[in-house]
C-alpha positions in Angstrom: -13.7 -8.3 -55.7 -10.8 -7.0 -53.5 -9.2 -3.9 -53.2 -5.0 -4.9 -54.0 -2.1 -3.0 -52.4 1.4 -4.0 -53.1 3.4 -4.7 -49.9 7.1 -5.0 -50.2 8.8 -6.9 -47.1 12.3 -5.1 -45.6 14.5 -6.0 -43.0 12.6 -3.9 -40.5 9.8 -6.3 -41.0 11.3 -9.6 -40.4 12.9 -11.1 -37.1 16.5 -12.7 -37.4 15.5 -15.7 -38.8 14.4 -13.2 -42.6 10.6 -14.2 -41.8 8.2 -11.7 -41.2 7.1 -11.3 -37.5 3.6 -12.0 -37.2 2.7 -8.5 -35.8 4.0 -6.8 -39.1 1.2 -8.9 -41.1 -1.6 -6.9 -39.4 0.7 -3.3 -40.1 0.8 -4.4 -44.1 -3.1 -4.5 -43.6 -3.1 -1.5 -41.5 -1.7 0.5 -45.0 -4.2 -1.2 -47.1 -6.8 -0.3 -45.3 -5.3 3.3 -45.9 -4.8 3.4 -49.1 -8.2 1.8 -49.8 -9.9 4.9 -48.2 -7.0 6.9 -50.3 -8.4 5.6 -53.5 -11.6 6.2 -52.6 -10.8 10.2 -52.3 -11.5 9.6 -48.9 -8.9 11.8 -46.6 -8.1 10.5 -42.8 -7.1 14.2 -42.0 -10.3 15.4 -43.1 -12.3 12.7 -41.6 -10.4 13.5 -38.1 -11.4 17.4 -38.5 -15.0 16.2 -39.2 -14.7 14.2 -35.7 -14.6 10.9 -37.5 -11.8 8.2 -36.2 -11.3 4.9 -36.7 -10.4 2.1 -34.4 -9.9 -1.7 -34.3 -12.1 -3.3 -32.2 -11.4 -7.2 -33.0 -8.8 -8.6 -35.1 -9.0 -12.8 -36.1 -5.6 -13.6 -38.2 -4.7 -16.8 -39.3 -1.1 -17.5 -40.5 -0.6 -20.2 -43.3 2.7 -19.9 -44.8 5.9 -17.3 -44.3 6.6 -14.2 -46.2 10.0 -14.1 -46.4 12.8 -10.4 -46.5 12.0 -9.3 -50.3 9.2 -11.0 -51.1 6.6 -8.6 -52.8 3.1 -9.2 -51.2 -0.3 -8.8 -52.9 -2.7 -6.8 -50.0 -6.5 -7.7 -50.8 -9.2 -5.7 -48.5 -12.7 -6.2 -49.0 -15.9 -5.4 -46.6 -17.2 -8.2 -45.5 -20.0 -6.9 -43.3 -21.3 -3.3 -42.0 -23.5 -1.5 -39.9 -24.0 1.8 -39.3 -21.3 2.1 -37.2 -18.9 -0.6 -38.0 -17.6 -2.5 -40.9 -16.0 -5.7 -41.2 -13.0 -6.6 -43.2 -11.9 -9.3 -45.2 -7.9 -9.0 -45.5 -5.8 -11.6 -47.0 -1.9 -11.6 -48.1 -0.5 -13.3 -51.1 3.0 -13.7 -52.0 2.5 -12.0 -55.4 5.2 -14.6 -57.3 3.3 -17.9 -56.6 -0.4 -16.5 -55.3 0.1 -18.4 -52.3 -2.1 -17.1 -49.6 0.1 -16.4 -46.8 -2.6 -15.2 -44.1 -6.3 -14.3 -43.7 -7.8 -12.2 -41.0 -10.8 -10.7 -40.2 -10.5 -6.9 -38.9 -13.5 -4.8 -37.1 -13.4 -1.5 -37.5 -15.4 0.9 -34.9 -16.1 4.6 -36.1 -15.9 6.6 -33.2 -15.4 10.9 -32.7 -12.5 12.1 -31.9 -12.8 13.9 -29.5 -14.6 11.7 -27.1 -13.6 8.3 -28.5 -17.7 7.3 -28.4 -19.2 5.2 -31.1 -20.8 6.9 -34.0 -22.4 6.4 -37.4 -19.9 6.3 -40.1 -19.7 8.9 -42.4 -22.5 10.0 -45.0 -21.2 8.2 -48.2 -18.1 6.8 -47.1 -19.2 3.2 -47.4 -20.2 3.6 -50.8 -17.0 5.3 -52.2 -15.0 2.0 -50.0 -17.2 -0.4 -51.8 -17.1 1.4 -54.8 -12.7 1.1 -55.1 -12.8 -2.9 -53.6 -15.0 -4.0 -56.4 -13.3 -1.9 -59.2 
């Protein structure tokens, strides 16, 4: 099961023809992503004090239909794979009036300090809290 974030589409996020550009699809799941770790009680401040950041390493998106200005999007984010340094997500978008998948994309993220940008293991606990919000 998937953690859901609801995604409203503005102006800002559409080009002139009132379809989302493609680039904002991988911002909505940029905030998901967020407000997973959000749920989880998990704070990005806190984790960047520790010397924990986060970055993409590889995104795969495909695009299937438009979202259009207005429509109200369903978020999902689940893990799909980890190790102890990475995890894998699972990200899809839905138009939340007809549950028509609009995109899919897989989206590796690399934990890495802060202060030297060098790869290191995640967090003591943190992938269980994650799992524990995208299957509630």
């Amino acid at each position: 099961m998937a953690f859901t974030w609801t995604q409203r589409v503005y102006i800002e996020d559409t080009d002139f023809g009132g379809i989302v550009y493609y680039v904002n699809y991988l911002k909505f799941m940029e905030r998901a992503r967020t407000e997973l770790l959000r749920s989880a009680g998990v704070s990005q401040q806190q984790l960047r004090d520790d010397n924990f950041v986060f970055v993409v390493r590889k995104t795969e998106c495909t695009y299937l239909q438009p979202a259009r200005l207005d429509d109200e999007l369903l978020v999902d984010v689940s893990i799909e794979t980890s190790t102890p340094v990475q995890l894998t997500f699972l990200q899809r978008i839905f138009r939340k009036t007809d549950s028509v998948k609009l995109c899919e994309a897989r989206v590796q993220i690399v934990c890495v300090s802060a202060d030297e940008l060098k790869p290191r293991r995640l967090p003591a606990g943190l992938l269980a809290a994650i799992e524990g919000q995208s299957s509630a």
